[in-house]
BALOBA-1460 file (C-alpha; in Angstrom, 3 decimals):
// residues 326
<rec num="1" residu="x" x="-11.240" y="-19.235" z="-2.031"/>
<rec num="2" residu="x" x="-7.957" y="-18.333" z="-0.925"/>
<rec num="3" residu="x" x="-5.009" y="-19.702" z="1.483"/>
<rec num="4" residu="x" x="-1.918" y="-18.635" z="2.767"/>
<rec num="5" residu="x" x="-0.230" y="-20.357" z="-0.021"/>
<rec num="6" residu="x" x="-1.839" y="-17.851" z="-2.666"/>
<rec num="7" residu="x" x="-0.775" y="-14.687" z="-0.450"/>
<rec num="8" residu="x" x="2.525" y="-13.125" z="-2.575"/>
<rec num="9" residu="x" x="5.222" y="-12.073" z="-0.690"/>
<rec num="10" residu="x" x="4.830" y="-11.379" z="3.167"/>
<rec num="11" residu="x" x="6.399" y="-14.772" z="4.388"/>
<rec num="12" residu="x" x="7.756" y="-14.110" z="7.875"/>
<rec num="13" residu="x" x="4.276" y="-12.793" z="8.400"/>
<rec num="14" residu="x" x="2.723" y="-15.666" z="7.316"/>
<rec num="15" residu="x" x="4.959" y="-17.792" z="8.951"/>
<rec num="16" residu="x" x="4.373" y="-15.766" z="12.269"/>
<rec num="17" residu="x" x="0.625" y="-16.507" z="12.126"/>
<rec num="18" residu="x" x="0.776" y="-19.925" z="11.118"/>
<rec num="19" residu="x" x="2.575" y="-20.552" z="14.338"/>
<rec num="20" residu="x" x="0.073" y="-19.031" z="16.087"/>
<rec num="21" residu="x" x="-2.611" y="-21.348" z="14.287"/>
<rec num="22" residu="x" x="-0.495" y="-24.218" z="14.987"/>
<rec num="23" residu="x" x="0.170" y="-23.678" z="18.499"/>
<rec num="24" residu="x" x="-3.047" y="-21.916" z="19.462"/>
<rec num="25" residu="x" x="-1.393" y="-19.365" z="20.827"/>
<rec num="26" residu="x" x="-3.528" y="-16.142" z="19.371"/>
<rec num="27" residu="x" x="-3.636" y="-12.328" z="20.332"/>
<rec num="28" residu="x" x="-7.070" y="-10.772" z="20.782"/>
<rec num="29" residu="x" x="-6.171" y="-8.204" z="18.361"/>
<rec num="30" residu="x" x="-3.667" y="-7.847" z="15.386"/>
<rec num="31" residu="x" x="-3.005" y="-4.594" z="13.366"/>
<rec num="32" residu="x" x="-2.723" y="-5.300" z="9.493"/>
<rec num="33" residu="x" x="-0.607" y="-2.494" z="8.394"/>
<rec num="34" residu="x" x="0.330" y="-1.183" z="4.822"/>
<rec num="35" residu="x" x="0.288" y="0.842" z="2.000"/>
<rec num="36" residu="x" x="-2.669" y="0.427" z="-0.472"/>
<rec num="37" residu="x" x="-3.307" y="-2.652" z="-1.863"/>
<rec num="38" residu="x" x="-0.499" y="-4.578" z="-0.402"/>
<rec num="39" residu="x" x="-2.427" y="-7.452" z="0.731"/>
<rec num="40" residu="x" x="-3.712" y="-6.622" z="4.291"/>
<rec num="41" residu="x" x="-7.593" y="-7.198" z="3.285"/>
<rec num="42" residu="x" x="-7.068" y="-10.646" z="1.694"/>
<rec num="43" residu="x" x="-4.358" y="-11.697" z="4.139"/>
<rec num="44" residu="x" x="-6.298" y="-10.747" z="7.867"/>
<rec num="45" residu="x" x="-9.235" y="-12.440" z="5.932"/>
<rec num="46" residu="x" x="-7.253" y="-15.611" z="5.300"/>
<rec num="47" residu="x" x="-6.309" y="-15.464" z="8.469"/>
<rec num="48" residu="x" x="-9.702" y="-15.070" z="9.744"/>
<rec num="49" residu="x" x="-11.200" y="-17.764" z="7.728"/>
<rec num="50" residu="x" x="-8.193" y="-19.607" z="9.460"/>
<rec num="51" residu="x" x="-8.802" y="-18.978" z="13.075"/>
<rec num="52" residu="x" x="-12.194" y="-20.887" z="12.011"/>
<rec num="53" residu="x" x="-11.505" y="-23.845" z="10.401"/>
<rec num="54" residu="x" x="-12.338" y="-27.116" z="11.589"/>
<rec num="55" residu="x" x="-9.491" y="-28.956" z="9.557"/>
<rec num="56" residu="x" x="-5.660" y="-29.580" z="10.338"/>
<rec num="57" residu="x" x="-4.850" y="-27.413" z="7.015"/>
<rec num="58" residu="x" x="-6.165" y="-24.396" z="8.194"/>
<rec num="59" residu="x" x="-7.808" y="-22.676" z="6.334"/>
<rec num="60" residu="x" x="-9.088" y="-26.147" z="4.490"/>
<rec num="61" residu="x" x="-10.749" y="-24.091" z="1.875"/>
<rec num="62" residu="x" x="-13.864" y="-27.139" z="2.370"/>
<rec num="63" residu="x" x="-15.590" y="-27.565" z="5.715"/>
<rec num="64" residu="x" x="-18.756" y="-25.725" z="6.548"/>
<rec num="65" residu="x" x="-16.664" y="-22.837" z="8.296"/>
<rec num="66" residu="x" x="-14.361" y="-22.064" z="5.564"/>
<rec num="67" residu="x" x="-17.531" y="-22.496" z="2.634"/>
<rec num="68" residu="x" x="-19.615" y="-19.450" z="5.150"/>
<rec num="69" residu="x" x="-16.949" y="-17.410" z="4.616"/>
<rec num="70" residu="x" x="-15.909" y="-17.684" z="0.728"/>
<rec num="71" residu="x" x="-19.685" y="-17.072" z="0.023"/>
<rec num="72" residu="x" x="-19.291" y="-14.027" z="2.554"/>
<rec num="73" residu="x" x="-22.170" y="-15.348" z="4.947"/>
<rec num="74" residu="x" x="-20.223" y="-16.541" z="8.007"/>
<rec num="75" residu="x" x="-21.881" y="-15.908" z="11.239"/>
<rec num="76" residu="x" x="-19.090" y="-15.243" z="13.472"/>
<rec num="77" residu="x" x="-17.054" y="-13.288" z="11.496"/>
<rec num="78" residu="x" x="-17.900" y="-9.873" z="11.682"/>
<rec num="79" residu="x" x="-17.227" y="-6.875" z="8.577"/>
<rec num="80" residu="x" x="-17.107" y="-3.462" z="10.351"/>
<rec num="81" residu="x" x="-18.187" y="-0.857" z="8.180"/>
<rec num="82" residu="x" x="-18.050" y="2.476" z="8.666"/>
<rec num="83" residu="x" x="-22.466" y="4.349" z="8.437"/>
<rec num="84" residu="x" x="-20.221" y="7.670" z="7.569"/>
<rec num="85" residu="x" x="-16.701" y="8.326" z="5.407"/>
<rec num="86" residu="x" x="-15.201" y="7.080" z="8.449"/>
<rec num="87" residu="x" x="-15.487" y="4.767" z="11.602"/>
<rec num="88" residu="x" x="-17.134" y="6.713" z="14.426"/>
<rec num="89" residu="x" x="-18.297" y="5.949" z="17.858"/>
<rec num="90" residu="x" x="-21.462" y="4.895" z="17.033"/>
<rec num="91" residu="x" x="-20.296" y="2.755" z="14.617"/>
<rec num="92" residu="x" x="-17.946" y="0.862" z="16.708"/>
<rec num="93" residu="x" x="-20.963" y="0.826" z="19.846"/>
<rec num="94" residu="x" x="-23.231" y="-0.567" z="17.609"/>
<rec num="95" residu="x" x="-21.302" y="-3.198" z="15.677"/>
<rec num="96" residu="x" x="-18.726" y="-3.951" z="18.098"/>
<rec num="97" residu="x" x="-19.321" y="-3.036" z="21.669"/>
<rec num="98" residu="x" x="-23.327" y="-3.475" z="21.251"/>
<rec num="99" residu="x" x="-22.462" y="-7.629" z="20.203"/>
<rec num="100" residu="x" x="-19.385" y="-8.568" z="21.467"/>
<rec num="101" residu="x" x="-20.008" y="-10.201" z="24.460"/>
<rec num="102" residu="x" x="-22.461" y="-12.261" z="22.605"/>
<rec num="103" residu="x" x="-20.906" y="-15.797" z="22.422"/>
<rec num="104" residu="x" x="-20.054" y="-16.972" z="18.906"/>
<rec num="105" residu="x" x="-22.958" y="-18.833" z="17.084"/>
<rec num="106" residu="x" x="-21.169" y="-21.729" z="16.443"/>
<rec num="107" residu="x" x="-17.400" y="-21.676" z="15.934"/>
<rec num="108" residu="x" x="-14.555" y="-21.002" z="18.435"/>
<rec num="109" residu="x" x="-14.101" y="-17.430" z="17.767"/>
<rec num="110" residu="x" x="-15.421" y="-14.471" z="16.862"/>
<rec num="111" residu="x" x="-13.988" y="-12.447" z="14.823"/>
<rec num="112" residu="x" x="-14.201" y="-8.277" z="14.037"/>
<rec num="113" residu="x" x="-12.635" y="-7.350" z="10.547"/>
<rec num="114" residu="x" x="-12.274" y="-3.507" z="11.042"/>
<rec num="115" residu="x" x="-11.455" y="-1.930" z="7.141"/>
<rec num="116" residu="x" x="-9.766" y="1.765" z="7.400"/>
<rec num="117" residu="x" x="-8.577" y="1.232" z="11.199"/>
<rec num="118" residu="x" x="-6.619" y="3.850" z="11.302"/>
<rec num="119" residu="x" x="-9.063" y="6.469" z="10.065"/>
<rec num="120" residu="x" x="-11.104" y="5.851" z="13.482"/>
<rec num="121" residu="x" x="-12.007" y="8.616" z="15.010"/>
<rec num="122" residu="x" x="-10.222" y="9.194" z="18.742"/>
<rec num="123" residu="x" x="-13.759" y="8.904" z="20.412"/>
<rec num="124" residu="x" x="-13.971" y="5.762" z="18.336"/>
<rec num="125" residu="x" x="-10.857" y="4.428" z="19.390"/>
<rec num="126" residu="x" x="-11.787" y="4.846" z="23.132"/>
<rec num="127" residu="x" x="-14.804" y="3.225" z="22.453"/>
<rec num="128" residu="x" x="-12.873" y="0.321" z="21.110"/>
<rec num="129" residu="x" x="-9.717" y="0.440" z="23.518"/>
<rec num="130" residu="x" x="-12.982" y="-0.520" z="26.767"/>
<rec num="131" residu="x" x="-13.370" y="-3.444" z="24.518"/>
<rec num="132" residu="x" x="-9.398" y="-4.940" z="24.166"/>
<rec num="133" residu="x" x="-8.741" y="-3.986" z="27.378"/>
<rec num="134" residu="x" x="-11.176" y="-6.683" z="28.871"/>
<rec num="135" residu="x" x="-11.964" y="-8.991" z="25.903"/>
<rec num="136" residu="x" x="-14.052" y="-11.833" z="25.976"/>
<rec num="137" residu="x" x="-11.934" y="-15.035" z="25.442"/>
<rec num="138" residu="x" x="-13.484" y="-15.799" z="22.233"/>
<rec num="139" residu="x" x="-13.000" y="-12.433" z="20.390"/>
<rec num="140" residu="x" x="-10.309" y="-11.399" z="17.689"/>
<rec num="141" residu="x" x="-10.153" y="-7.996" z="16.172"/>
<rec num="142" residu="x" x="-8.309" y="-7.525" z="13.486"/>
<rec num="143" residu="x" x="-7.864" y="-4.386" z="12.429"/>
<rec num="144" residu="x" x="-6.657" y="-2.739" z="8.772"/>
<rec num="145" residu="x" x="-4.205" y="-0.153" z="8.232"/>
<rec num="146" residu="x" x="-2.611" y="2.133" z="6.309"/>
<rec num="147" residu="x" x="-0.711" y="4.448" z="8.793"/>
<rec num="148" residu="x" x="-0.286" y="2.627" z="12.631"/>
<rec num="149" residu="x" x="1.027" y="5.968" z="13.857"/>
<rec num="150" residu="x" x="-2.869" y="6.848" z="13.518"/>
<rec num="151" residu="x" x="-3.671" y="4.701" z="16.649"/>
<rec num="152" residu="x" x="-3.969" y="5.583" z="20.289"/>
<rec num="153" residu="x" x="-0.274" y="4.104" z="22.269"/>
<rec num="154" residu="x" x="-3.039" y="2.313" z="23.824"/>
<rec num="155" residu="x" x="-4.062" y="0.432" z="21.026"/>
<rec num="156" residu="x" x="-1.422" y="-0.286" z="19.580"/>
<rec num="157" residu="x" x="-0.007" y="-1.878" z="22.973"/>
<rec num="158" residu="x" x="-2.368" y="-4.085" z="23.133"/>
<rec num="159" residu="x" x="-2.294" y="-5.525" z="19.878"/>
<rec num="160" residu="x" x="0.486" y="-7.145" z="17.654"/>
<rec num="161" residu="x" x="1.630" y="-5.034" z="14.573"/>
<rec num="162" residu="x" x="2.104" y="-7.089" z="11.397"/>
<rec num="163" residu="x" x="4.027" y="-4.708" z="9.108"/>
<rec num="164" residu="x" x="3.277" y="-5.589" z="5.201"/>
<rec num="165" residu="x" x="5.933" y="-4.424" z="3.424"/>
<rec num="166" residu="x" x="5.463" y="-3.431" z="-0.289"/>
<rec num="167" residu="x" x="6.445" y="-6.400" z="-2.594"/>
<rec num="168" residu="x" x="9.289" y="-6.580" z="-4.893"/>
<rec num="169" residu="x" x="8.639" y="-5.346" z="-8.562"/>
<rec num="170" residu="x" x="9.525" y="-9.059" z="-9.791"/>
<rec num="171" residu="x" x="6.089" y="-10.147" z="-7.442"/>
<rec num="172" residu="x" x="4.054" y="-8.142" z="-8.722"/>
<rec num="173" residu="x" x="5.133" y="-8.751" z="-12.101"/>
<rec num="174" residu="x" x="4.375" y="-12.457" z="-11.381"/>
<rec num="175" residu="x" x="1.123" y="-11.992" z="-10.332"/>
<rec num="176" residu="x" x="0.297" y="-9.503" z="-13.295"/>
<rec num="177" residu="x" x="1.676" y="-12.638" z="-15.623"/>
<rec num="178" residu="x" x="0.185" y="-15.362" z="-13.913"/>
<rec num="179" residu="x" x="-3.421" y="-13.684" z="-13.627"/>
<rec num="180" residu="x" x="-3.202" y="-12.684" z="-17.547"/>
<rec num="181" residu="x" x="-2.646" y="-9.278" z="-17.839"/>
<rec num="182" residu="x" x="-0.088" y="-9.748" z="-20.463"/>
<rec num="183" residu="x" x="-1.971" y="-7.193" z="-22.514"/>
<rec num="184" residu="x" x="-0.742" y="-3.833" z="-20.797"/>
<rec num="185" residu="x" x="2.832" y="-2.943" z="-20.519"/>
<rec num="186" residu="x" x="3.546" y="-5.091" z="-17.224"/>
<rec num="187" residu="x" x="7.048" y="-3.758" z="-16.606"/>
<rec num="188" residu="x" x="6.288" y="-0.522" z="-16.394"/>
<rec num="189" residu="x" x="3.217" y="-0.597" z="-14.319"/>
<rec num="190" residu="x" x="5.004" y="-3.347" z="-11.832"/>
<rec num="191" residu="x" x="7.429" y="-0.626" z="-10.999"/>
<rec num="192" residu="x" x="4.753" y="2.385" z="-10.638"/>
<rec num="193" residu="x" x="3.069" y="0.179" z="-8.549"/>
<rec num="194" residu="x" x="5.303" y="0.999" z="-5.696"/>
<rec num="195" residu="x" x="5.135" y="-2.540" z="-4.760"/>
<rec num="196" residu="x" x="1.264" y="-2.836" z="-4.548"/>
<rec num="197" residu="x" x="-0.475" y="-5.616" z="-6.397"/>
<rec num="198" residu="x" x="-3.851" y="-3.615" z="-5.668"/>
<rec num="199" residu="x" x="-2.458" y="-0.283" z="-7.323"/>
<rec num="200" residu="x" x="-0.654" y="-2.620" z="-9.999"/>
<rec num="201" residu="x" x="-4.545" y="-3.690" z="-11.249"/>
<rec num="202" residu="x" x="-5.973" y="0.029" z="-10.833"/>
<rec num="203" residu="x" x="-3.029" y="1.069" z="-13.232"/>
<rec num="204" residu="x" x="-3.369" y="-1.270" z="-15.555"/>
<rec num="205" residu="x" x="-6.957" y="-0.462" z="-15.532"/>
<rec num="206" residu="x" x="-5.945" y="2.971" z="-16.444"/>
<rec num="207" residu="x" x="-6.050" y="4.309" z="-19.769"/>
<rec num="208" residu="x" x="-3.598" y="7.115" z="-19.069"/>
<rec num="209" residu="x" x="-1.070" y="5.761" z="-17.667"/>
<rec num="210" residu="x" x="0.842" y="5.074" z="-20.857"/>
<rec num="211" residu="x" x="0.022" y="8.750" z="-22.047"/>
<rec num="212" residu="x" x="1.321" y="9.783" z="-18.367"/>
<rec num="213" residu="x" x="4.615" y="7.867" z="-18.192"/>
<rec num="214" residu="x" x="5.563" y="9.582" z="-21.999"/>
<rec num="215" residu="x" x="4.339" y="12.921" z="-20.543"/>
<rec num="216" residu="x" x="6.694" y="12.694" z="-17.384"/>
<rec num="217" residu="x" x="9.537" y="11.318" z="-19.791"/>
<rec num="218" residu="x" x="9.517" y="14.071" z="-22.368"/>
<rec num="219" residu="x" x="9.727" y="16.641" z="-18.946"/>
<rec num="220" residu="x" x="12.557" y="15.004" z="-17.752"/>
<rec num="221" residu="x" x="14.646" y="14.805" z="-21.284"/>
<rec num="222" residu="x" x="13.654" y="18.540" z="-21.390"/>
<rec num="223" residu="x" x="15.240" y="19.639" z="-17.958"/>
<rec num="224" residu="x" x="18.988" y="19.415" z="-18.294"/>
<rec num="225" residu="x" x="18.955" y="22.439" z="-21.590"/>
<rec num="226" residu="x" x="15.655" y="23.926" z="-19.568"/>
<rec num="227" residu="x" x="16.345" y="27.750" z="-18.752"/>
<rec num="228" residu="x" x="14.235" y="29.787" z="-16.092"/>
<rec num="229" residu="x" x="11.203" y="29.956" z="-18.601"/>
<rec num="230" residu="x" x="11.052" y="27.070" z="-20.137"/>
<rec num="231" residu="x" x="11.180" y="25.467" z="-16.478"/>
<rec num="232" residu="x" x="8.066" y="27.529" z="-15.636"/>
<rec num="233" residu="x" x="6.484" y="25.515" z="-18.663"/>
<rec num="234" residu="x" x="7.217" y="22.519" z="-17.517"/>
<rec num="235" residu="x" x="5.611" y="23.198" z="-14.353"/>
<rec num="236" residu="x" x="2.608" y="23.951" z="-16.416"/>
<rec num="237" residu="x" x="2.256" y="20.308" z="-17.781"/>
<rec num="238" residu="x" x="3.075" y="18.567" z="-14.530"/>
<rec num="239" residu="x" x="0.057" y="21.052" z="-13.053"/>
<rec num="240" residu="x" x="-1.820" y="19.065" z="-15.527"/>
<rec num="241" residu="x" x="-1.105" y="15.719" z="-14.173"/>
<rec num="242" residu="x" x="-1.929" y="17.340" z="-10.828"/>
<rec num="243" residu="x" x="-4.817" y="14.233" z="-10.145"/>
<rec num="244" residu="x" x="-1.667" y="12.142" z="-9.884"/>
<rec num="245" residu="x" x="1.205" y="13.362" z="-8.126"/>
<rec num="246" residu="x" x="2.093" y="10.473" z="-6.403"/>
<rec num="247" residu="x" x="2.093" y="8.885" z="-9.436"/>
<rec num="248" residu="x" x="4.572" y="11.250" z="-10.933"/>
<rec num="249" residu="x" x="6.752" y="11.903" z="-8.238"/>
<rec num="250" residu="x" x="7.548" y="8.348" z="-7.792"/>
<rec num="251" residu="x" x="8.441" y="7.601" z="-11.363"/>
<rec num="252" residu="x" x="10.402" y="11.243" z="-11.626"/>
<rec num="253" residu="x" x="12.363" y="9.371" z="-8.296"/>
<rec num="254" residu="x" x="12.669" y="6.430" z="-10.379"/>
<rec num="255" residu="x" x="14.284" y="8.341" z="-13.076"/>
<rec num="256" residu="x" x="16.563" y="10.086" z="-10.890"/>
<rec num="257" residu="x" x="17.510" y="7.293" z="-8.868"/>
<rec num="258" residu="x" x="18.191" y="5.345" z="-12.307"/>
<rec num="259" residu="x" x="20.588" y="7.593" z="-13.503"/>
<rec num="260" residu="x" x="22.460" y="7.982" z="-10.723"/>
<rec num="261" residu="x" x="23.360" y="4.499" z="-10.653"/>
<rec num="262" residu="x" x="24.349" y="5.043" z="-15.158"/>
<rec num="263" residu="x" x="26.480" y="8.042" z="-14.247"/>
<rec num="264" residu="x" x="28.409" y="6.712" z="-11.237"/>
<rec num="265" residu="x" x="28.591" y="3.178" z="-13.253"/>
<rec num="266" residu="x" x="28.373" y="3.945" z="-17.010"/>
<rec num="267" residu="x" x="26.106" y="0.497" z="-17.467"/>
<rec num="268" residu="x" x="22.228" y="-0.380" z="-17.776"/>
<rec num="269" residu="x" x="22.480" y="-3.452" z="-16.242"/>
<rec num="270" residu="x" x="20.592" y="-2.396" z="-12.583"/>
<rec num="271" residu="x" x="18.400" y="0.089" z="-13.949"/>
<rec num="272" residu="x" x="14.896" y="-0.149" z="-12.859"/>
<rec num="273" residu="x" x="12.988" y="1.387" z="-15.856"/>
<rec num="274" residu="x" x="15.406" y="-0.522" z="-18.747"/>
<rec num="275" residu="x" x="12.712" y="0.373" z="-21.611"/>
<rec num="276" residu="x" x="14.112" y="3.936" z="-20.688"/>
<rec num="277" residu="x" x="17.685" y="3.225" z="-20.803"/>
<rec num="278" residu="x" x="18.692" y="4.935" z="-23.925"/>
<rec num="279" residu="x" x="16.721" y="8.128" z="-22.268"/>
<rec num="280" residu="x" x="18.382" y="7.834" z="-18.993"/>
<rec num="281" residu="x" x="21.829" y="7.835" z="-20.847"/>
<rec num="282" residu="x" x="21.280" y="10.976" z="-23.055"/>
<rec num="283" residu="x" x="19.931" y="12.709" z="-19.690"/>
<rec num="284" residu="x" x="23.611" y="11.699" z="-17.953"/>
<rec num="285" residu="x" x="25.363" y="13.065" z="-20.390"/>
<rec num="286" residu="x" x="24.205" y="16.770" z="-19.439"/>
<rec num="287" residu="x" x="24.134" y="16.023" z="-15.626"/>
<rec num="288" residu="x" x="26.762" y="15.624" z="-13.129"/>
<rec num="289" residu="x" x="26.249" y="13.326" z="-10.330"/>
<rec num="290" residu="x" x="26.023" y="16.218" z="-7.606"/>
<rec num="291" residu="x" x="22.918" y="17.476" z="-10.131"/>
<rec num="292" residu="x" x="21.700" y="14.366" z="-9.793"/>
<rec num="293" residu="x" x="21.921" y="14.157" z="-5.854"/>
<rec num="294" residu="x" x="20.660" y="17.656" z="-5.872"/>
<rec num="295" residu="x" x="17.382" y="16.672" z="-7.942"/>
<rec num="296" residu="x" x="16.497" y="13.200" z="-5.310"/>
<rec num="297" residu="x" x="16.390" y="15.778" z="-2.964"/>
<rec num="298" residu="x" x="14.420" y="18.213" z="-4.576"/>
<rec num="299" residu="x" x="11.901" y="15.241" z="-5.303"/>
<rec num="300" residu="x" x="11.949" y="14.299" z="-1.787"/>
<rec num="301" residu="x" x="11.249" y="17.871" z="-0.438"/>
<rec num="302" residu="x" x="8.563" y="18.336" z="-3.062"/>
<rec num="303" residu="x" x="6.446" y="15.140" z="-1.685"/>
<rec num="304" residu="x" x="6.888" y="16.530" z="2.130"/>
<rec num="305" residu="x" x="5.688" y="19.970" z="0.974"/>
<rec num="306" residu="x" x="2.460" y="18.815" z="-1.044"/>
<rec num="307" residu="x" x="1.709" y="16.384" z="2.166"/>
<rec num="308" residu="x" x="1.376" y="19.579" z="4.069"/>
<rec num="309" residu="x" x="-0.893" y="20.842" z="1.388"/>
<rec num="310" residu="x" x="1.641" y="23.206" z="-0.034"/>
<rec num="311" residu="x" x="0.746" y="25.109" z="-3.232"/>
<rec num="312" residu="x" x="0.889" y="22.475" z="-6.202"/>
<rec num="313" residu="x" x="2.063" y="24.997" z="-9.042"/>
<rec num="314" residu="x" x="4.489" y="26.315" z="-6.614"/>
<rec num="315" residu="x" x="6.036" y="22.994" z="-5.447"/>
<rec num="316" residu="x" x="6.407" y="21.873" z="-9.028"/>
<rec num="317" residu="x" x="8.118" y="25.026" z="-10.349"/>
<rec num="318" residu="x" x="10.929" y="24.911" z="-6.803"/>
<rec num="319" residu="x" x="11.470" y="21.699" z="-7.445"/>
<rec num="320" residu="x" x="12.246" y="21.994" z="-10.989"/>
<rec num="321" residu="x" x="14.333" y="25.233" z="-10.804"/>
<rec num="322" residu="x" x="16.684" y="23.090" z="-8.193"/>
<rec num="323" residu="x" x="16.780" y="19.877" z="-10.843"/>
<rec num="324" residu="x" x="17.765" y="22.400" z="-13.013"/>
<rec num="325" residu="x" x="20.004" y="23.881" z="-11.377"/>
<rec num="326" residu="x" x="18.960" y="27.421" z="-10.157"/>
């Protein structure tokens, strides 16, 4: 039973569609779009639940309209799901074309929640763009997103792009505290969360992560005395963590981009991973700042080569040599 008010983060979004609500003044179709966990699920469904209510306060949270949904049994708001790993044709003919120009049941709208948007296939999307080019009045689509550059131009000109940008550490720390998770080490997994309350919960969730966090650490303290061999080593161990490089890359960025900001500045103060200060300074002492540079680079290059499904071992041991150095 959620509102707008319980959404963290994301204001000029929310503000942006609670114009809309107030001034009945709605697209056909909206594009939800952001990493993993951000919030686009639980904010298009507010929104959804929204675009239905009865009440002044929309959502109200308590007439009929708003009830249907939180009990997931609304009749003119529509899940779709994809039969397959992703949505095809036939899944948008038969739970969106197949239906849509049958008038809502009983509220004002009706609304298509379409998880994994972006993973349509291009027949799919064709088969949806016949649909928002000539909507009925009464439709909404609002589609979820990871990646808008996945849509047909078509698409995406005919619908309005809400970009959900990921939160600031302190929010999802918040939320972490607030929803009692004081248990795990909330710090650290607020900052590996990349800004992602969803990923923030999987990680805490995650018996490893601790263990994975030390691991990366101890690699890092290792690299600035590391010779050609004992890089190749290294590799070796972050081959093992292989299940989550994202994971690692973003806190060896982390670690880089923190001691940048100790060498050019010589203080703690704006560090982003403070439990690893005393670390971050012993690693400065054996690095110049143009290492440093060098090695946010090398991080950088090494995420754009395993995207394009470069050899993991490989990647790992190039980008290592050039933090070291070689």
């Amino acid at each position: 039973m959620y509102s707008f008010s319980d959404v963290y983060g994301h204001e000029e979004v929310i503000s942006n569609l609670r114009k809309s609500l107030a001034n009945k003044s709605y697209s056909h179709a909206y594009i939800f779009d952001g990493i993993e966990g951000v919030g686009k699920k639980l904010l298009s469904g507010i929104f959804a639940k929204a675009l239905q209510c009865s009440e002044s306060a929309r959502p109200c949270n308590e007439c009929i309209s708003c009830r249907a949904f939180d009990v997931k049994n609304h009749p003119d708001i529509i899940y779709v799901e994809p039969t397959g790993r992703t949505l095809g044709v036939d899944d948008i003919r038969e739970q969106v074309t197949n239906i849509v120009h049958t008038r809502p049941y009983k509220y004002e709208h009706r609304v298509f929640i379409l998880g994994g948007a972006d993973k349509m296939t291009a027949q799919a999307q064709n088969a949806l763009l016949k649909t928002l080019e000539e909507p009925p009045p009464y439709a909404v689509f609002l589609l979820i997103s990871e990646n808008v550059n996945n849509f047909l131009e078509t698409i995406v000109s005919r619908s309005v792009t809400l970009s959900l940008k990921p939160l600031q550490t302190e929010l999802v720390e918040r939320y972490l505290r607030k929803n009692s998770y004081e248990h795990a080490d909330i710090e650290a997994v607020s900052l590996a969360s990349g800004g992602s309350i969803g990923k923030a919960i999987i990680l805490i969730a995650d018996e490893t992560f601790l263990e994975h966090q030390k691991e990366l650490c101890d690699i890092l303290k290792s690299l600035p005395t590391a010779d050609l061999w004992d890089i190749l080593l290294l590799a070796r161990r972050l081959e093992k963590l292989k299940e989550h490089s994202a994971r690692s890359l973003n806190f060896i960025q982390i670690w880089y981009r923190d001691a940048m900001v100790y060498k050019a500045s010589g203080s703690s103060e704006r560090l982003m991973q403070k439990d690893s200060a005393n670390e971050i300074a012993a690693f400065c002492e054996k690095m110049t700042l143009k290492k440093l540079a060098i090695g946010m680079d090398a991080v950088m290059e090494a995420g754009n080569a395993l995207s394009s499904n470069s050899n993991y071992l490989l990647t790992m041991e190039v980008m290592l040599m050039k933090m070291a150095g070689y």
